[in-house]
N, C-alpha and C positions, 0 to 999 in steps of 0.2 A: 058583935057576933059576926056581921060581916063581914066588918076588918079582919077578923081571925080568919077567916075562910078564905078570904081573899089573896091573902098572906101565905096563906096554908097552898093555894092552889099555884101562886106565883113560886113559892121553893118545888114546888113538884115540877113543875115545867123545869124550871134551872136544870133541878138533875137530869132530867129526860133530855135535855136540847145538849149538855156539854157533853156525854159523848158521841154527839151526833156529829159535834165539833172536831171532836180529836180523829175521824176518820175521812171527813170527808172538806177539810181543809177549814171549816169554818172555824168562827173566833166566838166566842161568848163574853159580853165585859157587862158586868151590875151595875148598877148607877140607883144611887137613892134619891129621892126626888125630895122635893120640899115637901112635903105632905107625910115624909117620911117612910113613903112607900117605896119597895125595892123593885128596881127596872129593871129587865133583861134584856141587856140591846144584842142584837143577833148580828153578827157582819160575815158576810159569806163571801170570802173569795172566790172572784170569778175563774175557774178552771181553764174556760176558754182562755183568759187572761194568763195562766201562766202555763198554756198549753204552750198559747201563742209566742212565749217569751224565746221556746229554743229556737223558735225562726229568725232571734238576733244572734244564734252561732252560725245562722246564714253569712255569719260577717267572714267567715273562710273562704265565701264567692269571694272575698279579698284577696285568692291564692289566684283567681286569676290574674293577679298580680305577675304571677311566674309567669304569665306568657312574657310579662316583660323579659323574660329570659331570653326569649325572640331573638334581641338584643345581638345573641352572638352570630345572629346572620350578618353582624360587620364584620365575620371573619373571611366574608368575602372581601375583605382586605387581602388576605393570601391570595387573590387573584393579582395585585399588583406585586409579589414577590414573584408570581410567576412571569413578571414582566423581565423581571431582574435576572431571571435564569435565560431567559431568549439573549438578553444582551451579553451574557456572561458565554454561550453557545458562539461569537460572534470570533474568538479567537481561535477555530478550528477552522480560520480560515489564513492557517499558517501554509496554504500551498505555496508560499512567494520560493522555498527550495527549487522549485521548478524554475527558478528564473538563471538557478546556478547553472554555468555554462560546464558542458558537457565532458569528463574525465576520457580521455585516452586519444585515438587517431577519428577524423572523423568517417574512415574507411577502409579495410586491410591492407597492409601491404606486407613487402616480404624481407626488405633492408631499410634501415637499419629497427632496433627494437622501440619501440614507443617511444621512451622516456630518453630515449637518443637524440639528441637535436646536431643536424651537420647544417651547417652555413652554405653549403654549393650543392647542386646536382654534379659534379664531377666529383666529390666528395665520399657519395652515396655510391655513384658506380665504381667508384675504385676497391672501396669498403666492399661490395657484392663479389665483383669477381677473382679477388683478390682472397677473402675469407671462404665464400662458398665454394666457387670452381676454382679455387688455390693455385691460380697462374700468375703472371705477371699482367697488370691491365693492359689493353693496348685500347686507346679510346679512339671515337671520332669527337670533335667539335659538336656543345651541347645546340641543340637544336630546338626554340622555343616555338610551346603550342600559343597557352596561354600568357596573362603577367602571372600565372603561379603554374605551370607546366609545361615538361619537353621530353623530348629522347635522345638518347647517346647513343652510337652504335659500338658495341663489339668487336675486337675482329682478332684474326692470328696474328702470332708474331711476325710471319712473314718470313721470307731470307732472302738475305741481302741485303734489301731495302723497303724501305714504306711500300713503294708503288707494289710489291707483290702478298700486301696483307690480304685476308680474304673476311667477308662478312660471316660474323657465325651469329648474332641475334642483335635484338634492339632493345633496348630500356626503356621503358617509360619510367618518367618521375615527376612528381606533383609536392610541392610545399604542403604540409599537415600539420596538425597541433595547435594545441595553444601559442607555438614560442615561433612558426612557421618553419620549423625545419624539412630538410629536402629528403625524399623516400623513392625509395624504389615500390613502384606498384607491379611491376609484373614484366617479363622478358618472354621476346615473339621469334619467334622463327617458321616460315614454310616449311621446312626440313626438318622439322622435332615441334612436334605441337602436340596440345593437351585439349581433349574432343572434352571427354566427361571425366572427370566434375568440371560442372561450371567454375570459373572464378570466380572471387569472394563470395561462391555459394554456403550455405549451411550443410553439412553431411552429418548420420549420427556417430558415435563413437563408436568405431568397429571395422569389418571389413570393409574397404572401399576399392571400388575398378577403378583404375585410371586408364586411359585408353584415348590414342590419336594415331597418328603417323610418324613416320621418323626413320633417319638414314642413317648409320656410322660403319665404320671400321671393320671388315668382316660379317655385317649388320647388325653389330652389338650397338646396342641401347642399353644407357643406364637410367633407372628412374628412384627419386629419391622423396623421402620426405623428412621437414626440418624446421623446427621451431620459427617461427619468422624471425628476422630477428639474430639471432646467435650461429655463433661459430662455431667451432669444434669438430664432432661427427654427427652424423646424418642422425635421424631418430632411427629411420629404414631404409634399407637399398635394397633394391631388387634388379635385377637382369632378363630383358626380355629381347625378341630379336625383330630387327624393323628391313628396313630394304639395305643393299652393300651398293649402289649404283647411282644413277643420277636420281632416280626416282624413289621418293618415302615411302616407305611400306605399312601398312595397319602394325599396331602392337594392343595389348592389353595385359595387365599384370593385377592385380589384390593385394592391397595395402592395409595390412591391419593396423587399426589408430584407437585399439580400444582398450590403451595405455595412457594414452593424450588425455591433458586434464578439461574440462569442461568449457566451452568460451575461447581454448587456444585456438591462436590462429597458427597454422601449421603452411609452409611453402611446399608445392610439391613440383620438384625439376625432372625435367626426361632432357637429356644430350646424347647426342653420337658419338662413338670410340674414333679418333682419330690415331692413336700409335702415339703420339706426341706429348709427352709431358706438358710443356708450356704452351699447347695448341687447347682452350675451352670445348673444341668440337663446337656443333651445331646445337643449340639450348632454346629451350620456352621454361620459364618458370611460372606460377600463380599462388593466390592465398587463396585459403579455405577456413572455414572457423568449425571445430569441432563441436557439437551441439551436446551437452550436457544426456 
């Protein structure tokens, strides 16, 4: 009777504890014992135990792994391509052009044109007064400044004889260029001279005063301007009036040059009228370079 009871009281538990089982994680397992009697072993998973378990998807603290990303601050490696672009910068140091020696005269003059090379300063004055003032030369004996410069003198044909040629201006000339050929820089006279413009000054494209003194023929003065350089006709001539007697008298004229191309060098001559075809008159000539 008490086996029966006892039996009876241990199936009532069973049922009461399994689904106590199915919700609250626990296991229920029977076991018969040698006696024949039925056991109820209870096993209760510990909660805490598989609360604790997703602290092993802690294991994503593994993504700290991606700091190894870090890793690409070797791409401060690109700091040594920037080394490569400094040296690569180093060929912008192509100024050696500047070592090339210098294209054209190393300073104006008025005979012959640049790219002209004459062998002699008698050469050159024959060339001037022959093309420009279109007479026959009559030279003096070249007279050396420098070893690369001198002056020739000018003079009338004279009549009769040498002894009655008379002085009408002076040449200077100076070897220039690359090749050293011989140039006329500019022709002087007391008696016909050029005040303003300066010589090988800059003036701009346009009107310009020329203005000095000077004596000819009735006191005609001719003043001209003219390529340096070349022959032919003048660019411009003008006629202004200076003194008729021993003494030079003021002149001033307006030369417009605002047809002159930019950088030219331009000569500008003033001579006294003498009547005489093959007499030059009394002359100064100079360079000017037209400024753009």
């Amino acid at each position: 009777m008490h086996g029966v009871a006892r039996r009876s009281l241990l199936v009532a538990l069973v049922v009461l504890l399994v689904p106590a089982c199915g919700g609250g994680g626990e296991s229920a397992d029977t076991t018969r014992n040698v006696s024949g009697e039925t056991t109820v072993v209870v096993s209760q998973t510990s909660t805490a135990a598989t609360a604790a378990a997703p602290t092993t998807t802690a294991a994503p603290t593994t993504t700290a792994a991606t700091t190894t990303t870090a890793a690409p601050t070797t791409t401060a490696a690109t700091t040594t391509t920037a080394a490569t672009t400094t040296s690569v910068a180093l060929p912008t140091t192509t100024a050696p052009p500047t070592t090339a020696a210098p294209s054209g005269l190393e300073q104006p003059a008025i005979w012959p044109a640049a790219d002209v090379v004459l062998a002699t300063p008698a050469a050159a004055a024959e060339g001037f007064v022959r093309e420009v003032l279109r007479v026959p030369p009559v030279l003096g004996e070249f007279q050396r400044g420098d070893n690369r410069s001198g002056e020739i003198e000018v003079f009338s044909p004279g009549e009769g004889s040498p002894a009655n040629r008379v002085h009408r201006s002076q040449l200077l000339l100076r070897q220039l260029g690359p090749n050293d050929g011989w140039f006329v820089l500019a022709a002087v006279s007391d008696q016909a001279t050029i005040a303003t413009p300066a010589a090988s000054s800059t003036v701009p494209a346009g009107q310009v005063t020329v203005s000095g003194v000077g004596r000819g023929f009735e006191a005609l003065l001719v003043i001209e301007a003219w390529v340096a350089g070349a022959g032919g006709e003048p660019l411009i001539q003008q006629l202004a009036m200076g003194g008729s007697a021993e003494t030079a008298e003021p002149y001033s004229v307006d030369v417009d040059l605002s047809l002159v191309a930019s950088g030219q060098t331009v000569m500008l001559l003033v001579r006294g009228g003498v009547g005489l075809e093959s007499d030059p008159g009394e002359f100064s000539a100079i360079p000017i370079v037209v400024a753009g």
